[in-house]
NUKEPA-101082 format. One record per residue (C-alpha): y, z, x; residue number from 1. Coordinates in steps of 0.1 Angstrom, whole numbers. Layout:
<rs>
[[Y, Z, X], NUM]
...
</rs>
This chain:
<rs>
[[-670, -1225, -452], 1]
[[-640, -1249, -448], 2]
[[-627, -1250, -413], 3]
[[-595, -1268, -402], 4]
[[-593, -1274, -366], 5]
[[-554, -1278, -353], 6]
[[-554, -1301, -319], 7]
[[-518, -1309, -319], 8]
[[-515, -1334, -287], 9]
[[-560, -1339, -281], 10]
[[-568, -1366, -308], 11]
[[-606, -1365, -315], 12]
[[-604, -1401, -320], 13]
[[-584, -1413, -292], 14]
[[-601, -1428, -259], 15]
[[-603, -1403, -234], 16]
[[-591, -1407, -198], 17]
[[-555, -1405, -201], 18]
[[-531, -1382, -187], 19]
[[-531, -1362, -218], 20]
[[-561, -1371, -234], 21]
[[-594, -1357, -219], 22]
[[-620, -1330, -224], 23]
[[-598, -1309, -252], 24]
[[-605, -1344, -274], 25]
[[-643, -1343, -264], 26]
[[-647, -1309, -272], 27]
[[-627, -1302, -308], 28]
[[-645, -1336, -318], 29]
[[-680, -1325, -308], 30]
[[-673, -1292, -322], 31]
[[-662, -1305, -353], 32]
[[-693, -1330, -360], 33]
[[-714, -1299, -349], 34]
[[-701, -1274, -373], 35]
[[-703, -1301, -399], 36]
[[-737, -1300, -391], 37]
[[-746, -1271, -398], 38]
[[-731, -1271, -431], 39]
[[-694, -1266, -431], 40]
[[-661, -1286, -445], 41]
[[-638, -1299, -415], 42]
[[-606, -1310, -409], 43]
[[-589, -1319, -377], 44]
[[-550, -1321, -378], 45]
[[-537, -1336, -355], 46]
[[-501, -1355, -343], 47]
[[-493, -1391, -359], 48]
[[-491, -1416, -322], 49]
[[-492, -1449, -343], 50]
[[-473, -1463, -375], 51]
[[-511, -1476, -384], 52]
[[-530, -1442, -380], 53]
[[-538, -1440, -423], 54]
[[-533, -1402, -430], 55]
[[-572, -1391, -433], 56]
[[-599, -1409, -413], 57]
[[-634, -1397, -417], 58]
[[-651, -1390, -382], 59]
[[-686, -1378, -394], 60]
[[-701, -1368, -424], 61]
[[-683, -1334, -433], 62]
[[-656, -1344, -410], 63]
[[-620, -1356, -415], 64]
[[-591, -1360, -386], 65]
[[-557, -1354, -405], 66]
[[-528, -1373, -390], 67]
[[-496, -1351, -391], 68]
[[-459, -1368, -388], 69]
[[-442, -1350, -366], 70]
[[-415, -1370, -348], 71]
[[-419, -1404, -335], 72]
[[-450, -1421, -349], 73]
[[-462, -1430, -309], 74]
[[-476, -1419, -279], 75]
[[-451, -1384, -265], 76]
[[-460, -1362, -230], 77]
[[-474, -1331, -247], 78]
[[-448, -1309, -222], 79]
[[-421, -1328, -244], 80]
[[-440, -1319, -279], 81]
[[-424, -1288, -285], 82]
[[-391, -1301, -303], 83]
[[-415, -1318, -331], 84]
[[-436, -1286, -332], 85]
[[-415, -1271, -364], 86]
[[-421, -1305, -387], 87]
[[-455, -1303, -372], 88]
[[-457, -1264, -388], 89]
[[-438, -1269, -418], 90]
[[-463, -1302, -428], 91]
[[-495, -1278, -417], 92]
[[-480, -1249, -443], 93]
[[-472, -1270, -473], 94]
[[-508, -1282, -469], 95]
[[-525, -1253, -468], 96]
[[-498, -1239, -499], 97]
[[-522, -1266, -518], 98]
[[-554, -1257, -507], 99]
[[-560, -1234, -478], 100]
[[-590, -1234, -454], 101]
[[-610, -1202, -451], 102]
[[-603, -1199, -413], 103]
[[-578, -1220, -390], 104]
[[-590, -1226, -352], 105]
[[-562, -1237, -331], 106]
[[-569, -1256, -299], 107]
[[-537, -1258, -272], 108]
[[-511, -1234, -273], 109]
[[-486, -1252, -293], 110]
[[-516, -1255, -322], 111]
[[-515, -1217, -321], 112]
[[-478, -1210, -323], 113]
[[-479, -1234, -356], 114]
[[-513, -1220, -372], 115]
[[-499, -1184, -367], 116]
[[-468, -1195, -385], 117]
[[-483, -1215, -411], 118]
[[-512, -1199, -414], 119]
[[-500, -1172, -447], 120]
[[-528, -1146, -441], 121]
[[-559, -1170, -433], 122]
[[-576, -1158, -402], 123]
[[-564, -1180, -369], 124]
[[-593, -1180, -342], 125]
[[-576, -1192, -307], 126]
[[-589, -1218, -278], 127]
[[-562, -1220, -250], 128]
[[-579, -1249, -230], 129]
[[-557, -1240, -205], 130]
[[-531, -1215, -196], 131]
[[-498, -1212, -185], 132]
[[-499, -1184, -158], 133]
[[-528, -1208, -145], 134]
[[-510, -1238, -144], 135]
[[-479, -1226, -130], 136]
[[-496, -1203, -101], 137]
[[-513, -1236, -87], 138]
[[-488, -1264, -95], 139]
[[-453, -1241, -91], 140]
[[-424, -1261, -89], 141]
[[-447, -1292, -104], 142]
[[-453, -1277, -133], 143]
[[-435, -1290, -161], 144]
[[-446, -1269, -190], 145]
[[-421, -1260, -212], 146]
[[-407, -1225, -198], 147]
[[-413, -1206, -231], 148]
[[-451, -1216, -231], 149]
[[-462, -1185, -206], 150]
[[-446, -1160, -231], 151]
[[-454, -1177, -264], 152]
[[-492, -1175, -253], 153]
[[-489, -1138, -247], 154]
[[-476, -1141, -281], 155]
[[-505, -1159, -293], 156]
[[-529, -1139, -282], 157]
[[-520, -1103, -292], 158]
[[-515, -1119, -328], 159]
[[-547, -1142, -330], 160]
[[-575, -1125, -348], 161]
[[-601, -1134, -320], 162]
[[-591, -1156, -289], 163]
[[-623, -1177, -278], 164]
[[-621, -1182, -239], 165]
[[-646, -1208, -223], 166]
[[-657, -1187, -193], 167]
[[-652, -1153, -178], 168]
[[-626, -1162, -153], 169]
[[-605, -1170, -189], 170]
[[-614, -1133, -200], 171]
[[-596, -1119, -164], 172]
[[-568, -1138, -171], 173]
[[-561, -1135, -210], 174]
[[-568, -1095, -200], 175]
[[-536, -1100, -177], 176]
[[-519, -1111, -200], 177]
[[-522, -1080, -224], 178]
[[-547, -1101, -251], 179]
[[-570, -1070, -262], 180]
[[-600, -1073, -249], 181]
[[-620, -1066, -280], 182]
[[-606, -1095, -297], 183]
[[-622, -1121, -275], 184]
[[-652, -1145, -271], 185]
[[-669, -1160, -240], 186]
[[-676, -1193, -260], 187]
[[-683, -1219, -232], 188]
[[-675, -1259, -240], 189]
[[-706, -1278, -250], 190]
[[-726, -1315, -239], 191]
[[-740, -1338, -261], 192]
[[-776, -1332, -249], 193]
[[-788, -1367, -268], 194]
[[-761, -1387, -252], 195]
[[-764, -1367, -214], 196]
[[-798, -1363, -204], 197]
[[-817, -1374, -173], 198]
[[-839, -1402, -192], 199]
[[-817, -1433, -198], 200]
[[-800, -1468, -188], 201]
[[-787, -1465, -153], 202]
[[-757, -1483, -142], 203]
[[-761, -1509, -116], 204]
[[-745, -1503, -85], 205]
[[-746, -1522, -50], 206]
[[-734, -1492, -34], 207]
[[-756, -1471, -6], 208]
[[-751, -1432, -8], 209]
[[-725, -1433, -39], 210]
[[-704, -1407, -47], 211]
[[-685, -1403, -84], 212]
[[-656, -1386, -91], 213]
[[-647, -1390, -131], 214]
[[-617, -1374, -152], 215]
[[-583, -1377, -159], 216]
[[-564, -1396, -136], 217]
[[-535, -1363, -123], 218]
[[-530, -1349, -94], 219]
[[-546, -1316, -102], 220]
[[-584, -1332, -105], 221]
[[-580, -1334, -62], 222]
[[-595, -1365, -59], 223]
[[-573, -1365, -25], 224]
[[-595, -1343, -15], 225]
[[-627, -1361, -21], 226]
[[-608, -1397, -1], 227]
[[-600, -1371, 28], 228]
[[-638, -1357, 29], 229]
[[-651, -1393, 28], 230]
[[-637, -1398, 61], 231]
[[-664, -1378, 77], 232]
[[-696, -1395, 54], 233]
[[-696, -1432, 68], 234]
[[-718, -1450, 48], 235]
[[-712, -1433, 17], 236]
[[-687, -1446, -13], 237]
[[-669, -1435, -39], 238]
[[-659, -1445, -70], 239]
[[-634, -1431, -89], 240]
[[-632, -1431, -125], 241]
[[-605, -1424, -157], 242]
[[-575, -1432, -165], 243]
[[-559, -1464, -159], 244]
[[-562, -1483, -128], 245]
[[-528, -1493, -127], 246]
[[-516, -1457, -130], 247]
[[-491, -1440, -109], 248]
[[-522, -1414, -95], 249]
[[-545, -1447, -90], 250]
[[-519, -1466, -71], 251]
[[-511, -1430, -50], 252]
[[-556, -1428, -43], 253]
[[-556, -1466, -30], 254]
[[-527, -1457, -9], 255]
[[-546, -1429, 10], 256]
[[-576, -1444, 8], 257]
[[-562, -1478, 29], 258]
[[-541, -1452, 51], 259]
[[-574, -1438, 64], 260]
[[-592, -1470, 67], 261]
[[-611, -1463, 39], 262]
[[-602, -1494, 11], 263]
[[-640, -1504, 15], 264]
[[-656, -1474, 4], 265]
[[-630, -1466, -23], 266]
[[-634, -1480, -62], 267]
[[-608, -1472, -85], 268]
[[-620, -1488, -114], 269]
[[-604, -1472, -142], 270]
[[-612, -1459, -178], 271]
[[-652, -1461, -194], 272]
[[-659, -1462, -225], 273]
[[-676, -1429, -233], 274]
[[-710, -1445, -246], 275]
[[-711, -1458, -206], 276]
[[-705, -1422, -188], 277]
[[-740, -1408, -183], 278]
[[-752, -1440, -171], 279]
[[-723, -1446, -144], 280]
[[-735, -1404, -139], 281]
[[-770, -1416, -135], 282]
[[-759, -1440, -113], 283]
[[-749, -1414, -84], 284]
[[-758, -1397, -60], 285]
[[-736, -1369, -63], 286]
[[-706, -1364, -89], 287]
[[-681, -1344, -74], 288]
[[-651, -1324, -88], 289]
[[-629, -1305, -71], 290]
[[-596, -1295, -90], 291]
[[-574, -1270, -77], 292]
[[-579, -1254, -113], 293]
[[-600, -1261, -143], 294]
[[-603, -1240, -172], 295]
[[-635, -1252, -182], 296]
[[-644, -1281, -163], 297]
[[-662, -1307, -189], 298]
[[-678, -1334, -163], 299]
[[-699, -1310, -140], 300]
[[-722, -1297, -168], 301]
[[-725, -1336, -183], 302]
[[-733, -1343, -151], 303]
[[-759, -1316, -150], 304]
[[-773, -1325, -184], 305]
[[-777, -1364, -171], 306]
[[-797, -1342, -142], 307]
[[-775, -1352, -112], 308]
[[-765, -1331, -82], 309]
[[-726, -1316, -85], 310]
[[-702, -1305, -62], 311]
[[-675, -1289, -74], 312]
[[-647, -1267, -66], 313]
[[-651, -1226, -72], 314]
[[-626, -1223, -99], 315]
[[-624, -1212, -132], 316]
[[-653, -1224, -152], 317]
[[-669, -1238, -126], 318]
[[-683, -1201, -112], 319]
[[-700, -1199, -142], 320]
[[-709, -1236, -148], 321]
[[-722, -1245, -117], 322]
[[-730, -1219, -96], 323]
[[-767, -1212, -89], 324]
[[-778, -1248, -97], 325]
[[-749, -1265, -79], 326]
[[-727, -1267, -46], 327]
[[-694, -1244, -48], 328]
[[-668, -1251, -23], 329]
[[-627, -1241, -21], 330]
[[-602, -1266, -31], 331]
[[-581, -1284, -10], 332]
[[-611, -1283, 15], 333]
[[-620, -1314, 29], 334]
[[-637, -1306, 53], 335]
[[-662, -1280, 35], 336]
[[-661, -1309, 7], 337]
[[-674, -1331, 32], 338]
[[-699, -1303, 47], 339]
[[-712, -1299, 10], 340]
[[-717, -1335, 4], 341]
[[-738, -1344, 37], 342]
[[-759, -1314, 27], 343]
[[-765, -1333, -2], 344]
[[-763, -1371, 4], 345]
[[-787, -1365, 36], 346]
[[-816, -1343, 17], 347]
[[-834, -1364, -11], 348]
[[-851, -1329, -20], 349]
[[-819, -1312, -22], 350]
[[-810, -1335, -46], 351]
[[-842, -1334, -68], 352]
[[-840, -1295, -66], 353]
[[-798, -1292, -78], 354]
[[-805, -1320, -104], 355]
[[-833, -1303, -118], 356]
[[-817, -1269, -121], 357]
[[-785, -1286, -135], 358]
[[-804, -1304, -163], 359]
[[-824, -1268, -168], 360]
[[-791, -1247, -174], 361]
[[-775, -1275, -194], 362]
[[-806, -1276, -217], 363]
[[-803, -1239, -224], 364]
[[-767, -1231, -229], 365]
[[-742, -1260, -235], 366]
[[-756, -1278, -262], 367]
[[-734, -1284, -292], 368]
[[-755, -1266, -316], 369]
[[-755, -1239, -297], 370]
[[-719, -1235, -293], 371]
[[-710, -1242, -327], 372]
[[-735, -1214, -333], 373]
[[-711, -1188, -316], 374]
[[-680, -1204, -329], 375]
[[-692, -1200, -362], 376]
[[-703, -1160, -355], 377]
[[-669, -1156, -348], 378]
[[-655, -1171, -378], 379]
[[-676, -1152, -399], 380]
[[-666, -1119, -381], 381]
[[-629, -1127, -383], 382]
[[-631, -1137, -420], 383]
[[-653, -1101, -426], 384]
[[-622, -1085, -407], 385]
[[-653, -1067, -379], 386]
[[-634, -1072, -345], 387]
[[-648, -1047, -328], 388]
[[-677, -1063, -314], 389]
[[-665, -1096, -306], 390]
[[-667, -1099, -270], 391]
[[-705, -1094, -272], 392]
[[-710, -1126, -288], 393]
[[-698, -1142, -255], 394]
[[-735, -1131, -242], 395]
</rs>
């Protein structure tokens, strides 16, 4: 089938660590190659950032990214997208007038408001990645999501013909929200089982007991959280990476981390190139992540796959990601963050034991092909017009 995937802000090409650019890009190009793979057309639209960006790059065989102009030709805060999002829809329709996919999937809310719009009776599947109600219970007056997104999401997902969520706690929440429940898909994110795997190169490190926190570089990841544990694990060190080192978030981590004495066990070291991540994973001890929220939550199950221990906070997808064959602890917690991670740093067994029930559960349920699998169940029941079954698929 031909399959166009809309990821309005989350380039599959672009390097991954910024503030807006993370897992979404990792997963909608993973998906894409995997679908691809097993035999269908794909597309990726996506926003023009750069005068250069040609109009069509290929990213695999099978696989295209479309660059769509829609306002400036550079680098805009997705929260600020909105304004461009009509040019963005109009461009999406008069494509499809000339030749139309046979099913849109739309990643981000603003990709859904435009495939819904464009879309002129082709079947829209929807990913949220994230949702509002979410984002503005835990970040409040932080939040600076455009105040329409809440209610164009309900929107979204009343009129989608199937909404796809990445864990249960999704289903709970898109329930809330008055999304039918027969018209969505537990369809978890995926790991590139040939790239994260225990067997492989190993960063060097000249570290004792390391720690790794990796991801974007905002304040919602709580890497504050980890800095404030650290203080009760002497000897241990952390390195922190994504993002930029010079960013605002970096400058804010170094700051706590010298306020607490702690500038000798704290690396920021910035972005890595993706072809490096499982060997800096490999590389620790422990990779921890504890944001205050995470929809899916990308790094633990790499870091499972790559067969290393992972704490992580007991949000979102985390309770289905890593509980059982990790450590769950709140957010915001540093001291049961630093409970967790003695358990761990001081119990070579321990470790052996979480690693290899991470790599286990990765192996059986988040590989790509699998995932593309289910996405691809669901586009066939959505282009048959059989709904009423959907959330099975979810397993």
């Amino acid at each position: 089938m031909k399959v166009d995937l809309i990821s309005e802000h989350a380039d599959p090409l672009a390097t991954v660590g910024g503030v807006d650019s993370g897992g979404q890009n990792v997963y909608v190009a993973a998906l894409a190659v995997a679908l691809a793979e097993r035999g269908h057309q794909v597309a990726v639209h996506t926003r023009r950032t750069s005068p250069s960006q040609p109009d069509s790059v290929g990213l695999a065989p099978g696989v295209t990214v479309e660059y769509v102009t829609a306002g400036p030709a550079a680098p805009v805060p997705k929260d600020e997208l909105p304004a461009y999002m009509p040019e963005f829809t109009e461009r999406l329709a008069d494509r499809w007038s000339r030749s139309a996919p046979d099913v849109i999937h739309a990643h981000f809310w603003m990709s859904g408001q435009a495939a819904l719009q464009a879309s002129d009776g082709v079947p829209v599947v929807q990913t949220f990645h994230a949702l509002g109600t979410v984002k503005r219970r835990w970040q409040g007056k932080a939040d600076t999501s455009p105040a329409h997104r809440i209610d164009t999401e309900r929107e979204i997902g009343k009129r989608a013909d199937a909404v796809l969520a990445t864990c249960s706690d999704e289903v709970n929440e898109l329930c809330a929200m008055g999304v039918p429940e027969q018209r969505i898909a537990v369809v978890p994110c995926g790991v590139d089982l040939g790239a994260f795997c225990p067997e492989g190169p190993v960063a060097p490190r000249a570290h004792g007991r390391l720690i790794l926190s990796i991801g974007r570089m905002v304040p919602r990841k709580g890497v504050d959280t980890v800095i404030r544990a650290l203080r009760q694990l002497p000897g241990a060190d952390l390195v922190i990476a994504g993002g930029s080192a010079d960013d605002a978030e970096a400058g804010r981590l170094r700051e706590l981390a010298a306020a607490y004495g702690l500038d000798g066990q704290v690396h920021v070291i910035g972005s890595v190139s993706r072809e490096h991540v499982p060997a800096l994973m490999r590389s620790a001890d422990v990779v921890v992540c504890v944001p205050w929220y995470e929809p899916f939550g990308m790094v633990p199950v790499e870091a499972m796959a790559c067969g290393v221990p992972v704490v992580a906070s007991s949000v979102g997808g985390h309770l289905d990601t890593v509980a059982g064959c990790g450590v769950l602890v709140p957010p915001r917690r540093p001291r049961a963050l630093a409970r967790a991670l003695r358990e761990v740093l001081d119990s070579p067994d321990r470790r052996r034991e979480l690693g290899a029930a991470g790599a286990r559960r990765a192996r059986e349920r988040y590989g790509w092909p699998r995932v593309a699998e289910r996405t691809e169940a669901v586009y066939t029941q959505v282009i048959d017009g059989k709904l009423c079954r959907l959330a099975a698929l979810g397993g």
